[in-house]
Backbone of each chain as ProteinMPNN parsed JSONL, in Angstrom:
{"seq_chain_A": "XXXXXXXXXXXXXXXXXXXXXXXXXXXXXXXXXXXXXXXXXXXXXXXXXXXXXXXXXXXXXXXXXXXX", "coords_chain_A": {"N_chain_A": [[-22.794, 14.376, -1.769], [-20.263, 16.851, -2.536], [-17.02, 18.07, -2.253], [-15.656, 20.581, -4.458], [-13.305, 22.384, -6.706], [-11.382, 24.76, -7.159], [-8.307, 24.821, -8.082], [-6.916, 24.08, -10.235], [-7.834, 26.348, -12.052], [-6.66, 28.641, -10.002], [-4.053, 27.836, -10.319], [-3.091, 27.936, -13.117], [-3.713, 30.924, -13.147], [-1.716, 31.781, -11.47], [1.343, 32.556, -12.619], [0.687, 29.784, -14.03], [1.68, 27.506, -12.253], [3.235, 24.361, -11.523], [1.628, 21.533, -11.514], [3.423, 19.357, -9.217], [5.516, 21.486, -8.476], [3.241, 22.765, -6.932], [2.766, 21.096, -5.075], [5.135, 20.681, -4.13], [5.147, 22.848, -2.381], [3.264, 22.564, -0.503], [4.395, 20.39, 1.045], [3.209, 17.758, 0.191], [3.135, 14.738, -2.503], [3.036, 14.696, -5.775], [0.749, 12.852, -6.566], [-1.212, 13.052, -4.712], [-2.259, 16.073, -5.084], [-2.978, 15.908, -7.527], [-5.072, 13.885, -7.169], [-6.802, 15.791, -5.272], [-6.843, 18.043, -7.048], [-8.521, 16.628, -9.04], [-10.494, 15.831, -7.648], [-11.278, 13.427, -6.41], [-10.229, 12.844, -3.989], [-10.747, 14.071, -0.872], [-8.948, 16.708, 0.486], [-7.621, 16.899, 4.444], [-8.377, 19.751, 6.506], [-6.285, 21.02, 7.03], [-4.263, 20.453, 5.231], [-5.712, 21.759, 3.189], [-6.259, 24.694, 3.571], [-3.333, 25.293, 3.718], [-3.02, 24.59, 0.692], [-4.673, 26.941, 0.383], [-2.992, 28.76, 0.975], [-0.839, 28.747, -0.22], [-1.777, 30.021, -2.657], [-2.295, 32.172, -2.276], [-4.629, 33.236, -0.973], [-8.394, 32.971, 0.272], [-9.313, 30.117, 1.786], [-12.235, 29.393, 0.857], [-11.996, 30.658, -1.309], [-10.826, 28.799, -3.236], [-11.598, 26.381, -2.45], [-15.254, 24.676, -2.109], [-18.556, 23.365, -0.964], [-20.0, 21.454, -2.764], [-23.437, 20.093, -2.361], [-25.191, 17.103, -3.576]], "CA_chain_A": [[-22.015, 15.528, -1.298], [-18.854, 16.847, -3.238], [-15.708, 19.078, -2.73], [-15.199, 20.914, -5.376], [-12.115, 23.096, -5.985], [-10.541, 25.667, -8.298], [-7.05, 24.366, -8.306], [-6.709, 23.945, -11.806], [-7.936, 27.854, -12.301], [-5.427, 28.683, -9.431], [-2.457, 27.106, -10.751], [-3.126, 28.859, -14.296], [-3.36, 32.065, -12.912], [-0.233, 31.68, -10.573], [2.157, 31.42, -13.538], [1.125, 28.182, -14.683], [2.307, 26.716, -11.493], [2.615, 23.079, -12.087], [1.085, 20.377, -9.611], [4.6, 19.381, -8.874], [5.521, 22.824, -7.602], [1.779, 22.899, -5.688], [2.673, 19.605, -4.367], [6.517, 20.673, -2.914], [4.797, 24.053, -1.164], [2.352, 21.954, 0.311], [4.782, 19.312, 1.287], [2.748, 16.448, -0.583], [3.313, 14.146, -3.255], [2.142, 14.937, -7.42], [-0.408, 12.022, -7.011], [-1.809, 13.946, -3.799], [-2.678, 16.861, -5.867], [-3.821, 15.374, -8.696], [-6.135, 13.352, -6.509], [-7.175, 16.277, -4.735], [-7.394, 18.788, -8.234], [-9.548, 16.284, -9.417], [-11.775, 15.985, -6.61], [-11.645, 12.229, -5.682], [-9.471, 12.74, -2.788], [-11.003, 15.635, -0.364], [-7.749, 16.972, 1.746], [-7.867, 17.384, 5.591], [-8.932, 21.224, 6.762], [-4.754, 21.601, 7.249], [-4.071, 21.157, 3.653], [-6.893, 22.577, 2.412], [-5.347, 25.742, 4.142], [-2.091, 25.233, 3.317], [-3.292, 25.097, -0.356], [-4.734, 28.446, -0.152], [-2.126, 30.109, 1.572], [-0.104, 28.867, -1.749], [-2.129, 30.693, -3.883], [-2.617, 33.561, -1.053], [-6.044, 33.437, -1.048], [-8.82, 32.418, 1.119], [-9.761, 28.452, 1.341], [-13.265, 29.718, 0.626], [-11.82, 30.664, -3.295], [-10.204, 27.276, -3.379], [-13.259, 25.226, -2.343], [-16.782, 24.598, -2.012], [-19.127, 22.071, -1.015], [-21.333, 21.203, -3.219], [-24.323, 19.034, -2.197], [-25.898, 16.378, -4.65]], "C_chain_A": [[-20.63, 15.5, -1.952], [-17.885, 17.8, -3.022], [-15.754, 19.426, -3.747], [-14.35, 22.238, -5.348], [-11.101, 23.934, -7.628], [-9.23, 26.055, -8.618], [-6.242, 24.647, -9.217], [-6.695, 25.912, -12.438], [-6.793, 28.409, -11.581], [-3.946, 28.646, -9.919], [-2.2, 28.184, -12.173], [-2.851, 30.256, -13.964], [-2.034, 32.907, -12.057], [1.003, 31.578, -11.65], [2.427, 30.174, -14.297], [1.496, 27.114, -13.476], [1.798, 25.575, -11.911], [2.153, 22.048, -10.771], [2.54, 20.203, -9.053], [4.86, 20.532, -7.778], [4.461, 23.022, -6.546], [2.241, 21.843, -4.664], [4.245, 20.307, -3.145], [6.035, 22.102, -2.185], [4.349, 23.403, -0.291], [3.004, 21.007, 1.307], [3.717, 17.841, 0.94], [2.747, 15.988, -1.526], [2.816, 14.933, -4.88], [0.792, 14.294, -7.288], [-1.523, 12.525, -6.212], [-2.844, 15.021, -4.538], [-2.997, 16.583, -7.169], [-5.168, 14.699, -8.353], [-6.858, 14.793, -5.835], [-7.919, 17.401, -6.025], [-8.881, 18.002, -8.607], [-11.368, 15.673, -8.647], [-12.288, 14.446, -6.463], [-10.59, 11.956, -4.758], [-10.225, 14.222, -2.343], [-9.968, 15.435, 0.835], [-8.411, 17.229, 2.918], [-8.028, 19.055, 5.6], [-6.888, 22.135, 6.533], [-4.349, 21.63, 5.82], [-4.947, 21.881, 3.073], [-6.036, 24.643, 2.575], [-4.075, 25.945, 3.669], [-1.567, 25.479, 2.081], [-3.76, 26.618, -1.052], [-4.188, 29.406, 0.187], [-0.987, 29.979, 0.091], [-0.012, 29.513, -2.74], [-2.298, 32.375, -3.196], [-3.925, 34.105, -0.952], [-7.002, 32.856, 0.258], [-9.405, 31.401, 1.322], [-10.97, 28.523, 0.765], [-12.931, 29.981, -1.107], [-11.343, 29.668, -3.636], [-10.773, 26.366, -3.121], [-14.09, 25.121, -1.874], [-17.574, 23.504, -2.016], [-20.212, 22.32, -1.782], [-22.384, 19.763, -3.396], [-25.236, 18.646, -3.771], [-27.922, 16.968, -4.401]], "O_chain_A": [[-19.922, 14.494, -1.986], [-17.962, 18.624, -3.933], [-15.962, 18.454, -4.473], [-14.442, 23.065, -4.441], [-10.489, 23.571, -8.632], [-8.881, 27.095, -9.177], [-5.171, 25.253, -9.175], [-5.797, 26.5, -13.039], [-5.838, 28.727, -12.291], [-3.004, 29.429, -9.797], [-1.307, 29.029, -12.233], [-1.848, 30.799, -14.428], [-1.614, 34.064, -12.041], [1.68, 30.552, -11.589], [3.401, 29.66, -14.849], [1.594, 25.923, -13.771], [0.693, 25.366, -12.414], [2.354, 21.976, -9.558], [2.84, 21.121, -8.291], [4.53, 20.523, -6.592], [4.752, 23.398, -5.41], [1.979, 21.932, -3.464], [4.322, 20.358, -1.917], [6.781, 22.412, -1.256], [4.871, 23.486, 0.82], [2.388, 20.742, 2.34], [3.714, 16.942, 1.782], [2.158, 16.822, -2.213], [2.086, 15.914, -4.74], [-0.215, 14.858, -7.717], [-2.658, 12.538, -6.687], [-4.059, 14.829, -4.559], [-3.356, 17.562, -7.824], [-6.186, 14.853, -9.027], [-8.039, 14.621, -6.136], [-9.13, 17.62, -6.072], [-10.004, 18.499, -8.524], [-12.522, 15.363, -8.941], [-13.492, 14.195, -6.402], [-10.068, 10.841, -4.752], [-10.325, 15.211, -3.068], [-9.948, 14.591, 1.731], [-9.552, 17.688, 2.871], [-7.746, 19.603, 4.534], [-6.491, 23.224, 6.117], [-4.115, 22.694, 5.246], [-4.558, 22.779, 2.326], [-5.507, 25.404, 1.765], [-3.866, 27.039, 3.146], [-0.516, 26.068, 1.826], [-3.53, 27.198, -2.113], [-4.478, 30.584, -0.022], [-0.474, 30.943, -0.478], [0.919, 29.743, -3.511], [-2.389, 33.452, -3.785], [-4.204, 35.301, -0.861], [-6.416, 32.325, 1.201], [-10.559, 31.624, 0.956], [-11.069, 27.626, -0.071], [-13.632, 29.485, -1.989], [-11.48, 29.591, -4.857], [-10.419, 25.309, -3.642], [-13.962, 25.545, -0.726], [-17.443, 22.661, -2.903], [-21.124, 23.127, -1.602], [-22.265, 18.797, -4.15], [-25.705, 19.373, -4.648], [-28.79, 16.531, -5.157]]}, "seq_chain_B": "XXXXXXXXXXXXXXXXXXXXXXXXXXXXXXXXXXXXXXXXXXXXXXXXXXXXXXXXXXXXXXXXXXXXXXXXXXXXXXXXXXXXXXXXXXXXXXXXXXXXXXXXXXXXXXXXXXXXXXXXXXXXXXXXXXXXXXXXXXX", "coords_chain_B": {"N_chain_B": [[4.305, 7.113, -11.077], [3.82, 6.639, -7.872], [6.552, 6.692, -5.293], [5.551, 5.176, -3.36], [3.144, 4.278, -4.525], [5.122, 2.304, -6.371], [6.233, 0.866, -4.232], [4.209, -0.965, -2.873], [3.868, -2.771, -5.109], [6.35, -4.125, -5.487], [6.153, -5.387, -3.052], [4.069, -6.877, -3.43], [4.872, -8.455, -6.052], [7.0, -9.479, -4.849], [6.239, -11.032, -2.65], [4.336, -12.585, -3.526], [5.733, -14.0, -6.136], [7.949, -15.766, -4.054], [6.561, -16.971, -2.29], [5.073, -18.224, -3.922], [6.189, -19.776, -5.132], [7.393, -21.354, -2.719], [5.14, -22.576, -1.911], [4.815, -24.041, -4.155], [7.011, -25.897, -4.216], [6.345, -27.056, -1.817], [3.911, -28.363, -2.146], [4.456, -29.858, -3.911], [5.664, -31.813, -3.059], [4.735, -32.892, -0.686], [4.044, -35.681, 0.699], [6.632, -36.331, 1.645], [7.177, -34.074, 2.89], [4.86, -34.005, 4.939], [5.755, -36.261, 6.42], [8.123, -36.005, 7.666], [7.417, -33.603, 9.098], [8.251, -29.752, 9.866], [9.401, -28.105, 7.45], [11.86, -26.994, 8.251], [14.238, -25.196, 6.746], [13.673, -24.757, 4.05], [11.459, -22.756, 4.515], [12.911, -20.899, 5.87], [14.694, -20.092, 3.543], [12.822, -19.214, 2.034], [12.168, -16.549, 3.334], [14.792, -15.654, 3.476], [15.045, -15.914, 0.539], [12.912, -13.489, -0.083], [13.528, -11.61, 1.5], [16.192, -10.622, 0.099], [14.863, -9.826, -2.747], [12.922, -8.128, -2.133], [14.373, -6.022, -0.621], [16.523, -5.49, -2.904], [14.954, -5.077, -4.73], [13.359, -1.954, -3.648], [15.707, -0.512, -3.343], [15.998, -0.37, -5.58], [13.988, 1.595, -6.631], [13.883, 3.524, -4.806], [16.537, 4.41, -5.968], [15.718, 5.805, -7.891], [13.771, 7.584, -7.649], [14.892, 9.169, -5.262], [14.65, 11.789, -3.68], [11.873, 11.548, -3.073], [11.923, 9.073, -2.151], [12.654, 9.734, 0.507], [10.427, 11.128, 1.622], [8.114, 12.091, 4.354], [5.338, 10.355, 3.828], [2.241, 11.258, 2.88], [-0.715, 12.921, 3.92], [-2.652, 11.605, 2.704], [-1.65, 9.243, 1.607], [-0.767, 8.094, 3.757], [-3.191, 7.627, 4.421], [-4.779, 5.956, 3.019], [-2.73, 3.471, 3.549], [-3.392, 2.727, 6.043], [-6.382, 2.028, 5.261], [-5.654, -0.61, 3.854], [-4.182, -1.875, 6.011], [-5.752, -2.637, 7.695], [-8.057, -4.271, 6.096], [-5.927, -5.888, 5.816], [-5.553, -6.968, 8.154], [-7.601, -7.543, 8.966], [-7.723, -10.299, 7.259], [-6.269, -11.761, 8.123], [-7.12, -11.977, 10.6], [-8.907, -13.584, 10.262], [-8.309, -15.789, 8.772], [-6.648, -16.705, 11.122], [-8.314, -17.462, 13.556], [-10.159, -19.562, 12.056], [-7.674, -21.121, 11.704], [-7.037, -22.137, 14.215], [-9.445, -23.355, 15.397], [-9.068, -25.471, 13.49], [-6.826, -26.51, 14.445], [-7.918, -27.336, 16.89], [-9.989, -28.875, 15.92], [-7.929, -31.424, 15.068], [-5.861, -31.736, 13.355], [-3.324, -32.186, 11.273], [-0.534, -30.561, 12.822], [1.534, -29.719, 10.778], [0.767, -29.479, 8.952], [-1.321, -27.154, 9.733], [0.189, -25.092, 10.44], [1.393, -24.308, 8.282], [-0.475, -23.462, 6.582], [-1.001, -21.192, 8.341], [0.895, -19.395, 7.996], [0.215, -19.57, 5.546], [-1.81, -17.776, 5.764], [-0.577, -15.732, 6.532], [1.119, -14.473, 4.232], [-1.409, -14.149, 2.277], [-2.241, -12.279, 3.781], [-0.946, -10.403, 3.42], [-0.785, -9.802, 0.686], [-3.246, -9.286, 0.374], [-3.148, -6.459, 1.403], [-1.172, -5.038, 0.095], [-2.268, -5.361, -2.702], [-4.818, -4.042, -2.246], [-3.401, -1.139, -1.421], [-2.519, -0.618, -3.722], [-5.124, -0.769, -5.768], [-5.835, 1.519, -4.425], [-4.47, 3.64, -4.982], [-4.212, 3.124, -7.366], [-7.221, 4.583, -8.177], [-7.058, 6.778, -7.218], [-7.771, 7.721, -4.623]], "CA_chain_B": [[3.543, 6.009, -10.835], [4.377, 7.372, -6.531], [7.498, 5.754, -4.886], [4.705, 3.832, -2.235], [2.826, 2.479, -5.092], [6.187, 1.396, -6.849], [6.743, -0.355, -3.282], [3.04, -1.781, -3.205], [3.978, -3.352, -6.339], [7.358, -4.806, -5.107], [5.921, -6.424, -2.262], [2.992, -7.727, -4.285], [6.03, -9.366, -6.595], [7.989, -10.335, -4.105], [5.5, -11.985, -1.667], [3.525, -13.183, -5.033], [6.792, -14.946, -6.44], [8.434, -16.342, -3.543], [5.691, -17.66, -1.88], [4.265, -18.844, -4.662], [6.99, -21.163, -5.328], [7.855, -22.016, -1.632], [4.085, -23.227, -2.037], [4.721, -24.807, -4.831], [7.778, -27.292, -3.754], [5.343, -28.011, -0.763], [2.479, -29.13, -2.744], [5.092, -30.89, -4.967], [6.824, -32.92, -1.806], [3.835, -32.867, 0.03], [4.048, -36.591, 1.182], [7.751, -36.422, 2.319], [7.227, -32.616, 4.453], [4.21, -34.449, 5.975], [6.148, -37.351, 7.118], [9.125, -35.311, 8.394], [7.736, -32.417, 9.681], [8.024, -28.921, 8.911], [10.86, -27.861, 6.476], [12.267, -25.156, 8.429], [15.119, -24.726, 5.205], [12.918, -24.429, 2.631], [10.684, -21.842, 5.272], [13.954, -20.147, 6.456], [15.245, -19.959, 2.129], [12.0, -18.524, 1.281], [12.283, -15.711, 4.049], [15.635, -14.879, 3.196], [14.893, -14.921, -0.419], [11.847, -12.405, 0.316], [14.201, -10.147, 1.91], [17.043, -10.382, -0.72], [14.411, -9.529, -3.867], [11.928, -6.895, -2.089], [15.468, -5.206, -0.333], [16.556, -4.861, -3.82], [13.966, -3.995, -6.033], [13.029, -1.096, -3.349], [16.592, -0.036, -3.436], [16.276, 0.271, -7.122], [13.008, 2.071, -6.751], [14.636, 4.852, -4.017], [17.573, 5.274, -5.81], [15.107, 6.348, -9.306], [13.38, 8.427, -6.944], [15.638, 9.943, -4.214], [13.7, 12.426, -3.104], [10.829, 10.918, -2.627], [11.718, 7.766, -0.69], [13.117, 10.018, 1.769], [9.584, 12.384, 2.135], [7.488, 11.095, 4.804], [4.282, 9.768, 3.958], [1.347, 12.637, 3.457], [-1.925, 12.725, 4.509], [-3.162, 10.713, 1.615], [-1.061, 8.124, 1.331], [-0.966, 7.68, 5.16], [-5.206, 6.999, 4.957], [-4.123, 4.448, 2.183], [-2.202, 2.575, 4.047], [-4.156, 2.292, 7.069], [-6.962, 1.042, 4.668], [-4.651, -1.574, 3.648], [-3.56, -2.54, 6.906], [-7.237, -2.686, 8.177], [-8.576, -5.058, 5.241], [-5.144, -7.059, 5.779], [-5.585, -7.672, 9.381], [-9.317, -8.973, 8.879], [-7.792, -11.035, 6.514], [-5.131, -12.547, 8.973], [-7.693, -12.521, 12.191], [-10.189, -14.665, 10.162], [-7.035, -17.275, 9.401], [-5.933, -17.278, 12.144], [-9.318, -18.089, 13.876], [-10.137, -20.847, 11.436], [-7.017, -21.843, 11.818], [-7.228, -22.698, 15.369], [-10.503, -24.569, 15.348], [-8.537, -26.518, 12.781], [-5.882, -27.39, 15.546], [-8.867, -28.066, 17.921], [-10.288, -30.611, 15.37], [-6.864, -32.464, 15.418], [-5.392, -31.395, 11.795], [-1.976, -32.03, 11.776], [0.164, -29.411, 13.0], [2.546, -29.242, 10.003], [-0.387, -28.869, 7.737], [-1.531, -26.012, 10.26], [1.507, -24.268, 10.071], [1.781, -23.727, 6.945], [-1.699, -22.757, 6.804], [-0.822, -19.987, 9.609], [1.874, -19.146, 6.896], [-0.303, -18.57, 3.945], [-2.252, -16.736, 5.562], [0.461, -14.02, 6.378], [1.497, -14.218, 2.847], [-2.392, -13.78, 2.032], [-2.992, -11.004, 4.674], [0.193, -9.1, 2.666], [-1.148, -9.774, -0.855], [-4.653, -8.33, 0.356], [-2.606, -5.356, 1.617], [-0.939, -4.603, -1.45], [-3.06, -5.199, -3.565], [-5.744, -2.674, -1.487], [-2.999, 0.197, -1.399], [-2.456, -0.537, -5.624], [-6.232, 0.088, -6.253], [-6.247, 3.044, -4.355], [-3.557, 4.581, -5.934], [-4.612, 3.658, -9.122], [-8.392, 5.235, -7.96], [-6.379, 8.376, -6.625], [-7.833, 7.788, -2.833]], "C_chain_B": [[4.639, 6.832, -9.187], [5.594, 6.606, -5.988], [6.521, 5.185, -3.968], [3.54, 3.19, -2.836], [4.034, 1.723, -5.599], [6.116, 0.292, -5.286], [5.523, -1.168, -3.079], [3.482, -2.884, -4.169], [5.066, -4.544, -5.872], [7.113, -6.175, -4.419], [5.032, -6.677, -2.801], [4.004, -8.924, -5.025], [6.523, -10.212, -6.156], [7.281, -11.235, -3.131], [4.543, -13.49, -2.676], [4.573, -14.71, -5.361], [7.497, -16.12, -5.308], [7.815, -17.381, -2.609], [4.762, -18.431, -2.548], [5.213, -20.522, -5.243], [7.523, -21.695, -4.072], [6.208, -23.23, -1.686], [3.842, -24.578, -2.684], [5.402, -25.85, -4.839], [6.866, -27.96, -3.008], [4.99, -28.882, -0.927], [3.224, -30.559, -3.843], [5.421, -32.194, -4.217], [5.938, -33.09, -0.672], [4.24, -34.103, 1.038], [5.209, -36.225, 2.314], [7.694, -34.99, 3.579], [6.486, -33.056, 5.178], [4.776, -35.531, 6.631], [7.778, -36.557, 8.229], [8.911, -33.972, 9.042], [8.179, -31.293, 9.38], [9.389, -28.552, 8.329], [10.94, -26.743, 7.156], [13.215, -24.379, 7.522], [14.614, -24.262, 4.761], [11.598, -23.201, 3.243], [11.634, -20.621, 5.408], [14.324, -19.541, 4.735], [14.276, -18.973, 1.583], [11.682, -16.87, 1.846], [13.851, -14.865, 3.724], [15.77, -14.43, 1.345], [13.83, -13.619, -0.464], [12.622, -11.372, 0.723], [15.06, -9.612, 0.769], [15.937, -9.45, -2.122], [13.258, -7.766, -3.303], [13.102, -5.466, -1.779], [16.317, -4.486, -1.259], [16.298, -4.228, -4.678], [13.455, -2.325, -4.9], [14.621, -0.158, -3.402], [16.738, 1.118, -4.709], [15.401, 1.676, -7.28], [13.176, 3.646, -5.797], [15.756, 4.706, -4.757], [17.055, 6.005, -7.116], [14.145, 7.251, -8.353], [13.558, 9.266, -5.484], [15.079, 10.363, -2.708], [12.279, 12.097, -2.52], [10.601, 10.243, -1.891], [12.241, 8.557, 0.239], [12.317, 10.931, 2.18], [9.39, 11.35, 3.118], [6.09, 11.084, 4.029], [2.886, 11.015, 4.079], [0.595, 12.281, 3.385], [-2.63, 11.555, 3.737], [-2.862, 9.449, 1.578], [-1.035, 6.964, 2.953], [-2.36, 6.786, 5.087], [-4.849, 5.691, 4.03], [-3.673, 3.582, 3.076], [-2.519, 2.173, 5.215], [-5.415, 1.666, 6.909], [-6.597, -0.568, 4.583], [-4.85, -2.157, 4.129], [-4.855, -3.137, 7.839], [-7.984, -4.209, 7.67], [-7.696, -5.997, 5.704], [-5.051, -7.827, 7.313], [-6.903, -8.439, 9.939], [-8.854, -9.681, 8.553], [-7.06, -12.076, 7.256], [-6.084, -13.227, 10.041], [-8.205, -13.486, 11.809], [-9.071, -15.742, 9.734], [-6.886, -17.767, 10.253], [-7.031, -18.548, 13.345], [-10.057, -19.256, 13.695], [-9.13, -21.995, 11.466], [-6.774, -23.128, 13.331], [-8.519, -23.77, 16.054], [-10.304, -25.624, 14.334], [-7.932, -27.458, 13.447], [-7.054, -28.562, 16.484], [-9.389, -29.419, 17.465], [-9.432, -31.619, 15.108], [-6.427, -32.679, 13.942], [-4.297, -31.696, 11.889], [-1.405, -31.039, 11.577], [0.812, -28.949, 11.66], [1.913, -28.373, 8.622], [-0.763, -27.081, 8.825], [-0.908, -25.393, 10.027], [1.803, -23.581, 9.15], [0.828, -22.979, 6.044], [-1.393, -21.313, 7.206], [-0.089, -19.095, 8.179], [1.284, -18.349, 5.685], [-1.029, -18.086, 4.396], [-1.837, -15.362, 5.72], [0.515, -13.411, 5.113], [-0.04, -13.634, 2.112], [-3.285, -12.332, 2.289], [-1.933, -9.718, 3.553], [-0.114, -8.874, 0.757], [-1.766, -8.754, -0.541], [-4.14, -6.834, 0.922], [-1.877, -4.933, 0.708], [-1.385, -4.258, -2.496], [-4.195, -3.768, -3.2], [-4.636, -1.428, -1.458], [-2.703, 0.047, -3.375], [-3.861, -0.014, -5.921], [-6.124, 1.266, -5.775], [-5.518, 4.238, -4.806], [-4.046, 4.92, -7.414], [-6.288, 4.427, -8.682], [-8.156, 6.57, -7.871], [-7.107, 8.796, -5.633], [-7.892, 6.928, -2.284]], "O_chain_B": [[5.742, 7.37, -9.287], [5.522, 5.478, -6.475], [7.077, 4.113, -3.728], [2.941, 2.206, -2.402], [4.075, 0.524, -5.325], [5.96, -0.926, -5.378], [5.824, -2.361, -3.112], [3.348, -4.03, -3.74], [4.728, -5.728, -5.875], [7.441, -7.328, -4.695], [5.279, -7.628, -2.059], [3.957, -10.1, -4.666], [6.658, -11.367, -6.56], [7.876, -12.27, -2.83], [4.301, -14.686, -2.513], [4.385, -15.887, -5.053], [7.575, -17.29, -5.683], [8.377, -18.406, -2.225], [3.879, -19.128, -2.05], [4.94, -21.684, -5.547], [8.251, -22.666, -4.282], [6.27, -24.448, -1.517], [3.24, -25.598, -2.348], [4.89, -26.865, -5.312], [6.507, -29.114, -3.245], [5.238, -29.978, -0.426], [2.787, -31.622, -4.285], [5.433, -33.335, -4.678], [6.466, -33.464, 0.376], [4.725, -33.783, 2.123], [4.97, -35.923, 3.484], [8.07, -34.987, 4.751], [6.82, -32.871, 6.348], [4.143, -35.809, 7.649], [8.12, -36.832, 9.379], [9.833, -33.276, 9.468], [8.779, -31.437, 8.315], [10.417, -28.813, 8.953], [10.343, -25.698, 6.898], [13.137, -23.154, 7.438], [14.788, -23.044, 4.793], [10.813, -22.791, 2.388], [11.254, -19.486, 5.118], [14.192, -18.318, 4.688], [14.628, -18.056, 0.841], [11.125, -16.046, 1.122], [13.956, -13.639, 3.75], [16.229, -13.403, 0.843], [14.289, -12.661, -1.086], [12.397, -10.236, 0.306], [14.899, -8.458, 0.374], [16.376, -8.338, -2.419], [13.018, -6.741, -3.941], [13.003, -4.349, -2.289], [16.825, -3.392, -1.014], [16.82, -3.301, -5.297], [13.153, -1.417, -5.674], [14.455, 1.056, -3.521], [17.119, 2.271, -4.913], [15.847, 2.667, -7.857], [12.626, 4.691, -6.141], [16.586, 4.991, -3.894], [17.838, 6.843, -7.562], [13.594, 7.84, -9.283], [12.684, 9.816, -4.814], [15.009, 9.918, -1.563], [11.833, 12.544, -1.464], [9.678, 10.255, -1.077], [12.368, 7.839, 1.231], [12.785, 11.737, 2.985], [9.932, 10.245, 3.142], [5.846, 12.197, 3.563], [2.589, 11.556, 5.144], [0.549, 11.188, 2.82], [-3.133, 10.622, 4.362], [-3.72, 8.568, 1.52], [-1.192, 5.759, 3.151], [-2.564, 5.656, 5.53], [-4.688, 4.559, 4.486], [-4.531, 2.762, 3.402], [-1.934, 1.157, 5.591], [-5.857, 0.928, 7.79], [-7.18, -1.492, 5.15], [-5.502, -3.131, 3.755], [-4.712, -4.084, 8.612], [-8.379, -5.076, 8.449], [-8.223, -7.042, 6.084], [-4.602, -8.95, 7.543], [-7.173, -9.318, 10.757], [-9.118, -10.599, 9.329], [-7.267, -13.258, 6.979], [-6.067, -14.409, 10.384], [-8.23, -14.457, 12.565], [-8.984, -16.675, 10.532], [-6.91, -18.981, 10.458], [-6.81, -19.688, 13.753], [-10.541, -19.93, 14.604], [-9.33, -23.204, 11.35], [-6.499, -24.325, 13.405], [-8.45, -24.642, 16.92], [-11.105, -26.55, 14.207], [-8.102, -28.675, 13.382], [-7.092, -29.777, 16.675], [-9.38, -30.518, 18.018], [-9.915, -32.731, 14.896], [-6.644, -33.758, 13.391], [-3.975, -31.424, 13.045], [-1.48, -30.439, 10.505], [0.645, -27.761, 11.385], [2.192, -27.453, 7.853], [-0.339, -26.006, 8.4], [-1.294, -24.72, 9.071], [2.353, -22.48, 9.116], [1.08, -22.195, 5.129], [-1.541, -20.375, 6.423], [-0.704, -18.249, 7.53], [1.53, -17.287, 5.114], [-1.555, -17.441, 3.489], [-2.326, -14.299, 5.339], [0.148, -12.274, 4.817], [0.104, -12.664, 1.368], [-4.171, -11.681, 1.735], [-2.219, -8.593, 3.143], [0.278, -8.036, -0.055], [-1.426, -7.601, -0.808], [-5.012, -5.976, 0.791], [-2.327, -3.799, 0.549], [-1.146, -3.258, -3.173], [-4.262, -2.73, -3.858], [-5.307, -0.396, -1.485], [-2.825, 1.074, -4.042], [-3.92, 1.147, -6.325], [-6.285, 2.206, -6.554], [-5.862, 5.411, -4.948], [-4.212, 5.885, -8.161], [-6.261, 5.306, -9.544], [-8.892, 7.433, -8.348], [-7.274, 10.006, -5.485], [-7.934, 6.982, -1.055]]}, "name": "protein", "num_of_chains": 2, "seq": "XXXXXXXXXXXXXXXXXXXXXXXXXXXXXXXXXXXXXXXXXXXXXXXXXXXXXXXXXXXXXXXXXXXXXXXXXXXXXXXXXXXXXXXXXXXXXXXXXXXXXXXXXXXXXXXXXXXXXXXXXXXXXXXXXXXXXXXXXXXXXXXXXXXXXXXXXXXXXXXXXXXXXXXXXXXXXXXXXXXXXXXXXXXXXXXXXXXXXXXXXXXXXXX"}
């Protein structure tokens, strides 16, 4: 079973936003969101949220489980 | 590299180094600490150097990252460190436990002691070290 998460697409289409910037909306670290972009950290339901209110979207365009 | 692995790191250093050479007079003077009992100096020296070297190098390490040492702690880093502290308190209980059926078999205390000792210093490695991999893993 895997998170997976369109962060990376996100960020691009936001201006480029950089993790950094994702990271101080969110209130969490660079390494946070790098762990989380790359999908070996899966965030609690509150960031997860928090992430897609960043992008103003709905957590549902920002991630998806996908089973092995 | 995050300001709470830089401090992982520190106290890895600093528990690493100072305990590694309080160890090492021990083992050097062995005879004479077992005949006198426990060096509380050279226990007390190695505690205040531990404070002096980790108090500074984290100083150094918040004042190259400001901002940072003064977030709190987010979700991530939090589960980290309750890993950590998890692994490092097995690592202490089962010391401590061994240690005490050591007493029971009639070990001498001073040797115990110092036992008790490394395994703090042991329980804080294995906690360091466990929040360094997971940083470097990125969970």
């Amino acid at each position: 079973m895997r998170i997976e998460n369109e962060i990376r697409r996100l960020r691009f289409e936001h201006g480029e936003m950089t993790q950094a910037q994702l990271a101080e909306r969110i209130g969490m670290t660079r390494q946070t969101v790098i762990a989380i972009e790359q999908g070996k950290y899966s965030p609690s339901l509150e960031a997860a949220f928090k992430i897609a209110a960043a992008f103003g979207v709905a957590i549902t365009d920002v991630f998806r489980w996908a089973p092995d | 590299m995050s300001f709470r692995e830089k401090s992982a790191w520190i106290a890895l250093a600093a528990y690493g180094v100072v305990f590694g050479a309080y160890f090492f007079v021990l083992w050097q003077s062995w005879g004479a600490a077992y005949a006198r009992g426990l060096s509380i100096g050279l226990m007390i020296g190695a505690v205040v150097m531990l404070v002096i070297i980790a108090a500074g190098l984290s100083i150094l390490a918040a004042l190259s990252a400001p901002k940072e040492a003064n977030a709190p702690a987010d979700e991530r880093e939090q589960l980290i460190n309750l890993k950590a502290e998890r692994i490092a308190s097995h690592t202490l209980s089962t010391g401590v436990v061994l240690l005490i059926g050591a007493l029971l078999a009639g070990w001498n205390s001073v040797l115990v002691a110092n036992l008790l000792l490394a395994a703090m210093v042991i329980s804080e490695l294995v906690k360091a070290s466990t929040q360094i991999i997971a940083y470097r893993r990125g969970a």
